[in-house]
PyMOL commands that place a pseudoatom at each C-alpha (Angstrom):
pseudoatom trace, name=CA, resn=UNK, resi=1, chain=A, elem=C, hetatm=0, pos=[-6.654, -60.679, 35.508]
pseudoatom trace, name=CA, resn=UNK, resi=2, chain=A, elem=C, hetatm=0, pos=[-4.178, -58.340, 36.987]
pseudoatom trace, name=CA, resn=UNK, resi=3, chain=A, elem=C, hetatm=0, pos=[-2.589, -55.475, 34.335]
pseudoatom trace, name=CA, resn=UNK, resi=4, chain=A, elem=C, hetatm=0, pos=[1.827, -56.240, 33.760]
pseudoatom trace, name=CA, resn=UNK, resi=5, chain=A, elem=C, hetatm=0, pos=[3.869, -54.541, 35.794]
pseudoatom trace, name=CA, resn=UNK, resi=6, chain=A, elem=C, hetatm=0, pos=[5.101, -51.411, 34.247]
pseudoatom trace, name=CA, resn=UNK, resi=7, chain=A, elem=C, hetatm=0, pos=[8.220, -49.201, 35.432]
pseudoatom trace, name=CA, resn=UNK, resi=8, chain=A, elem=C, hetatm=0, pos=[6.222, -45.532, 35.670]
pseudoatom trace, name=CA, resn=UNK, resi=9, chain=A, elem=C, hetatm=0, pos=[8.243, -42.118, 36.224]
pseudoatom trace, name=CA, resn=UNK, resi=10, chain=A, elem=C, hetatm=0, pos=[5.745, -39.622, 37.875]
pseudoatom trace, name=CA, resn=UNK, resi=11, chain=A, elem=C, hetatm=0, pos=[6.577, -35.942, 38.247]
pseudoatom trace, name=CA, resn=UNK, resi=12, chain=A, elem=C, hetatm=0, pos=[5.057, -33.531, 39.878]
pseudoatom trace, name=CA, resn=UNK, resi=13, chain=A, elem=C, hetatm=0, pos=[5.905, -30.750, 42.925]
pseudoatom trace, name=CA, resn=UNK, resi=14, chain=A, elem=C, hetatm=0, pos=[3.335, -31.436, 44.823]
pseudoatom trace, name=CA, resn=UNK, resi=15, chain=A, elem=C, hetatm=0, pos=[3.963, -34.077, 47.453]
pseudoatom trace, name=CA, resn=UNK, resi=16, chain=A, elem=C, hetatm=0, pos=[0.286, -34.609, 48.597]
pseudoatom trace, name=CA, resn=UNK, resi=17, chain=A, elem=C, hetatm=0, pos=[-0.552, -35.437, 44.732]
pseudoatom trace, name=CA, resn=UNK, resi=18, chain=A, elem=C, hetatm=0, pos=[2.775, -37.551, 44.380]
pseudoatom trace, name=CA, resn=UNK, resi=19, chain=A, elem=C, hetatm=0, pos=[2.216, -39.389, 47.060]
pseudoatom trace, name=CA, resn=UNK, resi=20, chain=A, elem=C, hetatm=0, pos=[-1.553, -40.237, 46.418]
pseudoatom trace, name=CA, resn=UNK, resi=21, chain=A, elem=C, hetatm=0, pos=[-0.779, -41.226, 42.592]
pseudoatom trace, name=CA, resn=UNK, resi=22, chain=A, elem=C, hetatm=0, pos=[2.100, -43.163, 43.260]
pseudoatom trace, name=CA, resn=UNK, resi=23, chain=A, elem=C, hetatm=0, pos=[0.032, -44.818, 46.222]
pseudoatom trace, name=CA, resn=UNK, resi=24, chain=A, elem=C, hetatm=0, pos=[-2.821, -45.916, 43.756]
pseudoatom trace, name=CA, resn=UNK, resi=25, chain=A, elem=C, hetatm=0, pos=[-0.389, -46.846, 40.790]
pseudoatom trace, name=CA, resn=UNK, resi=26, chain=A, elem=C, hetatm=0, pos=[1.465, -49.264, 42.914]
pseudoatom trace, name=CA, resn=UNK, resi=27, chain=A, elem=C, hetatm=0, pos=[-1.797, -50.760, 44.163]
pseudoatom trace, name=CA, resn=UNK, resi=28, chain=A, elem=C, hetatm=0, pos=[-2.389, -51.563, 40.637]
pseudoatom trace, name=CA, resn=UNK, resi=29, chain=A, elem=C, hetatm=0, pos=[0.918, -53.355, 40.429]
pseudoatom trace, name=CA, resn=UNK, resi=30, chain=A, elem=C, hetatm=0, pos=[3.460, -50.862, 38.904]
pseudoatom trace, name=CA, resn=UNK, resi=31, chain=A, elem=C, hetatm=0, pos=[6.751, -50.225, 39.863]
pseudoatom trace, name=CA, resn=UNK, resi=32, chain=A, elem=C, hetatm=0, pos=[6.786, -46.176, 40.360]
pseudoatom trace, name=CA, resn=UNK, resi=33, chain=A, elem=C, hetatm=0, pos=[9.750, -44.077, 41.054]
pseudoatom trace, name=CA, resn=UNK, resi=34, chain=A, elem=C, hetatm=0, pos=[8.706, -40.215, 41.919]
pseudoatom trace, name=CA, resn=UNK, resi=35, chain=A, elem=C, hetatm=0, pos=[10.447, -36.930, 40.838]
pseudoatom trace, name=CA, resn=UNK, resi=36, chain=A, elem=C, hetatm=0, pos=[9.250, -33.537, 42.732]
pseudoatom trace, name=CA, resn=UNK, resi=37, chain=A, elem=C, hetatm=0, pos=[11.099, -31.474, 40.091]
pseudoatom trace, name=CA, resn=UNK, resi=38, chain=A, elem=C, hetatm=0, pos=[10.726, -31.491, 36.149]
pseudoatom trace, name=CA, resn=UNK, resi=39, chain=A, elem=C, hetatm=0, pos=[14.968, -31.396, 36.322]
pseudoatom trace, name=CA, resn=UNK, resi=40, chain=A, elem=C, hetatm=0, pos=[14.510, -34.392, 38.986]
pseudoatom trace, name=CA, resn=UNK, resi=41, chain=A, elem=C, hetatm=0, pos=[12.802, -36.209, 36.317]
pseudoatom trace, name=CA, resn=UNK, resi=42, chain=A, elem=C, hetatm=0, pos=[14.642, -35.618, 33.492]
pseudoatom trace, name=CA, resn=UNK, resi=43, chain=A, elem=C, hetatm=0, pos=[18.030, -36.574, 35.388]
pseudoatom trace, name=CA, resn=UNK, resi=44, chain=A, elem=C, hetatm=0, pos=[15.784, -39.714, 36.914]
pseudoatom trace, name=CA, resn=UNK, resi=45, chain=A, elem=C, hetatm=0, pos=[14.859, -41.321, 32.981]
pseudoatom trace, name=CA, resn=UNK, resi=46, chain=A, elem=C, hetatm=0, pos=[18.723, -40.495, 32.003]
pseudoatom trace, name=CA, resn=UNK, resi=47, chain=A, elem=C, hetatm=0, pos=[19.560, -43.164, 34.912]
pseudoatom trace, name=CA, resn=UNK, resi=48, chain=A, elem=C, hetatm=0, pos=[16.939, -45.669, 34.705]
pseudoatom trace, name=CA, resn=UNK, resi=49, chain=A, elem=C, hetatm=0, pos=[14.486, -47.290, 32.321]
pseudoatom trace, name=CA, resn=UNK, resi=50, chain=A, elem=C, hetatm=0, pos=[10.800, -46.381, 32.336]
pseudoatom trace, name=CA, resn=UNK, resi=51, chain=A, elem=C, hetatm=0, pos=[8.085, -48.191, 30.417]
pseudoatom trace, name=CA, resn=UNK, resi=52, chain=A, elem=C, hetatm=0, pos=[5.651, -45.115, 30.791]
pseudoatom trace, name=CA, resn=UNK, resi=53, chain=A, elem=C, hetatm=0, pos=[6.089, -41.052, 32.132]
pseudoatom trace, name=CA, resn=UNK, resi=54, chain=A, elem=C, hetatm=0, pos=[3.386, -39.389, 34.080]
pseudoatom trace, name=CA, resn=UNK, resi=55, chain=A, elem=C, hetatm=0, pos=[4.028, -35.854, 34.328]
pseudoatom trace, name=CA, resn=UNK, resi=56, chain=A, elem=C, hetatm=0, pos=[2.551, -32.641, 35.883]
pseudoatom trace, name=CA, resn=UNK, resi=57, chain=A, elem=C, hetatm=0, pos=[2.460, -29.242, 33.563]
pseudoatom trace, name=CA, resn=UNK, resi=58, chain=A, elem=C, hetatm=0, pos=[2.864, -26.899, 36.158]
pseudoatom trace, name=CA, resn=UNK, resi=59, chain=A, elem=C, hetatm=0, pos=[5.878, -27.055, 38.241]
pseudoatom trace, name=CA, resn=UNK, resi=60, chain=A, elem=C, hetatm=0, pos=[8.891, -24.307, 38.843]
pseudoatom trace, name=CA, resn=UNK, resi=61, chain=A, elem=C, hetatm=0, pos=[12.003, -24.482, 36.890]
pseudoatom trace, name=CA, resn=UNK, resi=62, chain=A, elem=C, hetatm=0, pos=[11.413, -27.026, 34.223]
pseudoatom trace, name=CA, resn=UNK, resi=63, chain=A, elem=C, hetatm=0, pos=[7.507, -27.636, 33.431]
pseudoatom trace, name=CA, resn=UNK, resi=64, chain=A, elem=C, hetatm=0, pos=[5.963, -30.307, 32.226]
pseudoatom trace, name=CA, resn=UNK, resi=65, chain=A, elem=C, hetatm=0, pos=[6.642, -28.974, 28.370]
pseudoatom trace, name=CA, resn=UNK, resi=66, chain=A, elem=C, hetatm=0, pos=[9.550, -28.900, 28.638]
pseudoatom trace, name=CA, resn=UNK, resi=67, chain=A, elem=C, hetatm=0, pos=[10.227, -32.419, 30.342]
pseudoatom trace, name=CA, resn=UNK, resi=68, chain=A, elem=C, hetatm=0, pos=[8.076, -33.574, 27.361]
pseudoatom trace, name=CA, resn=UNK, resi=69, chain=A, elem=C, hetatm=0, pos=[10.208, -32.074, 24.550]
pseudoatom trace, name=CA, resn=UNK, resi=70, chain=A, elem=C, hetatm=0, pos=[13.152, -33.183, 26.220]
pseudoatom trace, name=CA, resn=UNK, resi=71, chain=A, elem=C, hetatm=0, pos=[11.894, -36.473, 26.359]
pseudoatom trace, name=CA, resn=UNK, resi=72, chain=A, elem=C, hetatm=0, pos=[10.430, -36.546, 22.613]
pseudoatom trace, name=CA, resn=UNK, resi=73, chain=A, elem=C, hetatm=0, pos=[14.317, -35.869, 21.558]
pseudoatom trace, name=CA, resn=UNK, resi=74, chain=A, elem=C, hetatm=0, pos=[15.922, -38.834, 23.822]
pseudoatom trace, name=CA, resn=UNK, resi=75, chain=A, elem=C, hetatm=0, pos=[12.965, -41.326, 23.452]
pseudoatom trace, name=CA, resn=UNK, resi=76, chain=A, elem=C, hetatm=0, pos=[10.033, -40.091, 20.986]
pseudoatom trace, name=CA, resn=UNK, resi=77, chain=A, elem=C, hetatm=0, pos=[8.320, -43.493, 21.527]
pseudoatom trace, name=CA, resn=UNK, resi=78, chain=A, elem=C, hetatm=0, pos=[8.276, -43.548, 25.254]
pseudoatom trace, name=CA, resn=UNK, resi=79, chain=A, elem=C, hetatm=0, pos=[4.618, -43.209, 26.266]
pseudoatom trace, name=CA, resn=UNK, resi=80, chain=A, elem=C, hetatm=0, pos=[3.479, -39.725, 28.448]
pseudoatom trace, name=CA, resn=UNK, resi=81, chain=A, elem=C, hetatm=0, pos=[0.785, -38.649, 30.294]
pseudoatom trace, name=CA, resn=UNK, resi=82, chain=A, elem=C, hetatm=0, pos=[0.359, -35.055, 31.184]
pseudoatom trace, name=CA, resn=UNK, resi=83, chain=A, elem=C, hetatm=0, pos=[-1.735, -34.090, 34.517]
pseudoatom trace, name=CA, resn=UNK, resi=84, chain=A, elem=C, hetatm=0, pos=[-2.598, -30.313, 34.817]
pseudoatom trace, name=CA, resn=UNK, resi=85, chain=A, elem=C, hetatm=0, pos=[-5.893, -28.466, 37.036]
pseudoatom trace, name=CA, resn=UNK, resi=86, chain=A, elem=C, hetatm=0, pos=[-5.435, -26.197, 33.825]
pseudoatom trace, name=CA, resn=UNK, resi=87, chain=A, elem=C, hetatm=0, pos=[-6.724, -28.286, 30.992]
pseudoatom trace, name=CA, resn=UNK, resi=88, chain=A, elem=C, hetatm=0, pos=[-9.780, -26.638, 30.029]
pseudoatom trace, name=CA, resn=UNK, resi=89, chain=A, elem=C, hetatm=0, pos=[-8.187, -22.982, 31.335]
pseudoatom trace, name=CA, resn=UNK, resi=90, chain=A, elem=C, hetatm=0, pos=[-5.418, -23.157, 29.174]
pseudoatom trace, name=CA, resn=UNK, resi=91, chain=A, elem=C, hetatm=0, pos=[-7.041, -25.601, 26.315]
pseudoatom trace, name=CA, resn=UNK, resi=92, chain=A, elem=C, hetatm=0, pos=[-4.186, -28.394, 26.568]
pseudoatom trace, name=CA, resn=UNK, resi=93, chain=A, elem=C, hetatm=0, pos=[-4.583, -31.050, 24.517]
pseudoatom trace, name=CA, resn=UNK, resi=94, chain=A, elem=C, hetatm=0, pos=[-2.100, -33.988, 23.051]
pseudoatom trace, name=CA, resn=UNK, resi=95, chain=A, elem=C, hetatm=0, pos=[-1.610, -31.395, 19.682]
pseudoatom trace, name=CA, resn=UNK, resi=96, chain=A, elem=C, hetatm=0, pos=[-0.339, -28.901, 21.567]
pseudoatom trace, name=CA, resn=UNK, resi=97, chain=A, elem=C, hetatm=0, pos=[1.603, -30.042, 24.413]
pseudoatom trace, name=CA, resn=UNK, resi=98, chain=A, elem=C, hetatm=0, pos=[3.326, -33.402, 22.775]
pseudoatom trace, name=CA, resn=UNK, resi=99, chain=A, elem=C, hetatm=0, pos=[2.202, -35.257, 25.372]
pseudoatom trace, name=CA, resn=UNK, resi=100, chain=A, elem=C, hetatm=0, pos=[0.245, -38.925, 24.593]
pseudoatom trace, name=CA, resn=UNK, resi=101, chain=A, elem=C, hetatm=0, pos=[-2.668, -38.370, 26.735]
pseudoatom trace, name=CA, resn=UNK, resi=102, chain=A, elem=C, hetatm=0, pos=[-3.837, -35.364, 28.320]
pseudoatom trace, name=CA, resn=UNK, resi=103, chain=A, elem=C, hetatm=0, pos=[-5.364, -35.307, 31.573]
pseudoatom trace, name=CA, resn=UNK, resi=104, chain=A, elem=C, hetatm=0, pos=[-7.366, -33.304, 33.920]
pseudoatom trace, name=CA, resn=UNK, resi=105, chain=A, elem=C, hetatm=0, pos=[-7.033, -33.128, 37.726]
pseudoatom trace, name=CA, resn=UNK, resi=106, chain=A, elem=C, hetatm=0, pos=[-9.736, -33.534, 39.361]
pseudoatom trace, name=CA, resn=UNK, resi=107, chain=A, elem=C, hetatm=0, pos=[-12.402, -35.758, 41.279]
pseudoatom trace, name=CA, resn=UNK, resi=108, chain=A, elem=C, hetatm=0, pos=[-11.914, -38.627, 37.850]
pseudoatom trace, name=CA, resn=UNK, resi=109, chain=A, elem=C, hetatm=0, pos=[-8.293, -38.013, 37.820]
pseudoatom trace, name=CA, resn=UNK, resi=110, chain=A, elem=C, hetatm=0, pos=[-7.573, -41.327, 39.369]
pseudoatom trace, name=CA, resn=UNK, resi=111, chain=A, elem=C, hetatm=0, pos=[-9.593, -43.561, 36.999]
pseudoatom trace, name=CA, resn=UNK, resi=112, chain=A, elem=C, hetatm=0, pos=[-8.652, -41.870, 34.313]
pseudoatom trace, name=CA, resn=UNK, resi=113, chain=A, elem=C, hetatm=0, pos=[-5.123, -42.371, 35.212]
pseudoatom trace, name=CA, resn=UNK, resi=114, chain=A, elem=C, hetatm=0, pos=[-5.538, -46.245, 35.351]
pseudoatom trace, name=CA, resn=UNK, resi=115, chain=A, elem=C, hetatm=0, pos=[-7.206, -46.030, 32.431]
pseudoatom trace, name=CA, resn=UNK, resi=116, chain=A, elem=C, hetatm=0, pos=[-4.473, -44.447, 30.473]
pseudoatom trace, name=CA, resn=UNK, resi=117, chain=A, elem=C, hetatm=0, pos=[-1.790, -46.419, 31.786]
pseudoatom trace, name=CA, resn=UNK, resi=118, chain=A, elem=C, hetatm=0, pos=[-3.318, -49.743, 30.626]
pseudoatom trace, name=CA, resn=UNK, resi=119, chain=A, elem=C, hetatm=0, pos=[-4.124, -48.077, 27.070]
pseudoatom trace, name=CA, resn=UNK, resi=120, chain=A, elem=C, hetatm=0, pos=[-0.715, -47.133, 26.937]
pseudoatom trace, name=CA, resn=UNK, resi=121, chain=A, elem=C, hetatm=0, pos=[1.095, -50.154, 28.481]
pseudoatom trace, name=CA, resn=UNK, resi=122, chain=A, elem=C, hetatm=0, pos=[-0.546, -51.441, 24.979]
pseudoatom trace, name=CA, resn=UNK, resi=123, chain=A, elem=C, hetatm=0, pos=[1.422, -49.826, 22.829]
pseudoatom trace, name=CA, resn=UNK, resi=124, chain=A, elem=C, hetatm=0, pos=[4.672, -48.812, 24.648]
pseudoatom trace, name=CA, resn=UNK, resi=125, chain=A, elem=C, hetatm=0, pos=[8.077, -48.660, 23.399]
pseudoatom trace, name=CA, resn=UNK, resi=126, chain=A, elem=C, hetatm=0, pos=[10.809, -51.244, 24.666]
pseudoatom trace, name=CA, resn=UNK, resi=127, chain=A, elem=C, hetatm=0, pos=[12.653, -49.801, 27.642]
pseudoatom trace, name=CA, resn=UNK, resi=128, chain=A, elem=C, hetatm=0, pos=[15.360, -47.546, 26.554]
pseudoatom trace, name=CA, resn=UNK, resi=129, chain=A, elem=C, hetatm=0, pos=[18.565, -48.672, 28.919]
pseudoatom trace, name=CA, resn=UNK, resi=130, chain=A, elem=C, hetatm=0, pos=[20.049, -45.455, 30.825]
pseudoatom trace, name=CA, resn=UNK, resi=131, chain=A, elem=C, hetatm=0, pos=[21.830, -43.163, 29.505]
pseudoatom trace, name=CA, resn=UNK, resi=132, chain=A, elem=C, hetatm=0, pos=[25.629, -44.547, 30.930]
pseudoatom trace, name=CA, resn=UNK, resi=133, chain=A, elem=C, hetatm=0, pos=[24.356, -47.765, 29.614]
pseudoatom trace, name=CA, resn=UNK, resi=134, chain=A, elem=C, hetatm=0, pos=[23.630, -46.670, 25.740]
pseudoatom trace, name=CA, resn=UNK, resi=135, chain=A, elem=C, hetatm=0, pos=[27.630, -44.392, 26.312]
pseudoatom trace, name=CA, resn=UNK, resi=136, chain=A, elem=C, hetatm=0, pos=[28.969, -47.609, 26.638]
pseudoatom trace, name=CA, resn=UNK, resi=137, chain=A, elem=C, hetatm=0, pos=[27.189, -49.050, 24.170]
pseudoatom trace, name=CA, resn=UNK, resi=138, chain=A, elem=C, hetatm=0, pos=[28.381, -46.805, 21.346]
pseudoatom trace, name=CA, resn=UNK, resi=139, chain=A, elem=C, hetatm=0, pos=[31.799, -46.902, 23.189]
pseudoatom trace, name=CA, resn=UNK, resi=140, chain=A, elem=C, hetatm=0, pos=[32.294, -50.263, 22.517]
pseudoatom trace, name=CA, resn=UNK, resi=141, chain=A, elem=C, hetatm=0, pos=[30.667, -49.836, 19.066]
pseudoatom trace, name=CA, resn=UNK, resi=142, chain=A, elem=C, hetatm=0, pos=[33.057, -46.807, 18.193]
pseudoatom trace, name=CA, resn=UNK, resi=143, chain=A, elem=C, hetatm=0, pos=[36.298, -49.477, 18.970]
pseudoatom trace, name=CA, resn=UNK, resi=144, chain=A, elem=C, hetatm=0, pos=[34.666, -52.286, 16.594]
pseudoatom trace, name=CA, resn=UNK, resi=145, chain=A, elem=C, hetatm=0, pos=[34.417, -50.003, 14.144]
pseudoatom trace, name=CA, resn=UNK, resi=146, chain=A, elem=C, hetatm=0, pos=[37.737, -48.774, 14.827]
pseudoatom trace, name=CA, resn=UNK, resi=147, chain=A, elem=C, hetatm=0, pos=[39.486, -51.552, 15.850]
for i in range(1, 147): cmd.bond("trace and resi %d" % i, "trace and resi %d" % (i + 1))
show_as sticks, trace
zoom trace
């Protein structure tokens, strides 16, 4: 039986690992639309709806922390997976970085990876719309209310 399509946001810098983890998540069936930047990410989940976010820790500019806390504020129930080479190194865990499930890179990183998507496509939150689409939303709202 084949796992439901999920809509996946997957961030990381480095374009070998992007491509390779976005390769094996579609394989599996999942619609997955790549950021190289934490900034690139953020701005990609204001525009578009994502069942589940798969993001690196260590990138330039805007790690993986802090995509997390800014995603906690705009969506606390939208399911995240963190990928770092430092897990161990830097003792990451879901306590301490926010994150749903933590993940090391490495030779199980792709299993592992499959395996938290489905455990998470379990208990996801319903797809939040973008962010012009929920502006509207109270737009319109703001009128009845005024109106």
């Amino acid at each position: 039986m084949r796992a439901q399509s999920l809509r996946i946001l997957l961030i990381d810098d480095n374009r070998h690992g992007l491509v390779a983890r976005r390769s094996v998540l579609e394989q599996h069936g999942h619609k997955v639309v790549v950021a190289s930047t934490g900034q690139d990410g953020l701005d990609q989940f204001d525009e578009q709806a994502f069942d589940i976010v798969v993001t690196d820790y260590r990138m330039p500019g805007v790690s993986g922390q802090q995509v997390i806390r800014k995603l906690r504020q705009q969506s606390p129930r939208t399911p995240i997976v963190l990928l770092s080479g430092y897990v161990e190194a830097m003792g990451l865990s879901e306590q301490s970085t926010g994150a749903d499930i933590v993940l090391s890179k490495g030779p199980r990183e792709v299993q592992d990876l499959l395996r938290a998507v489905a455990r998470l496509s379990k208990r996801r939150a319903p797809a939040k719309p973008p962010a012009a689409e929920r502006a509207r939303a109270a737009a319109a709202s703001s009128k009845r209310k005024t109106g």
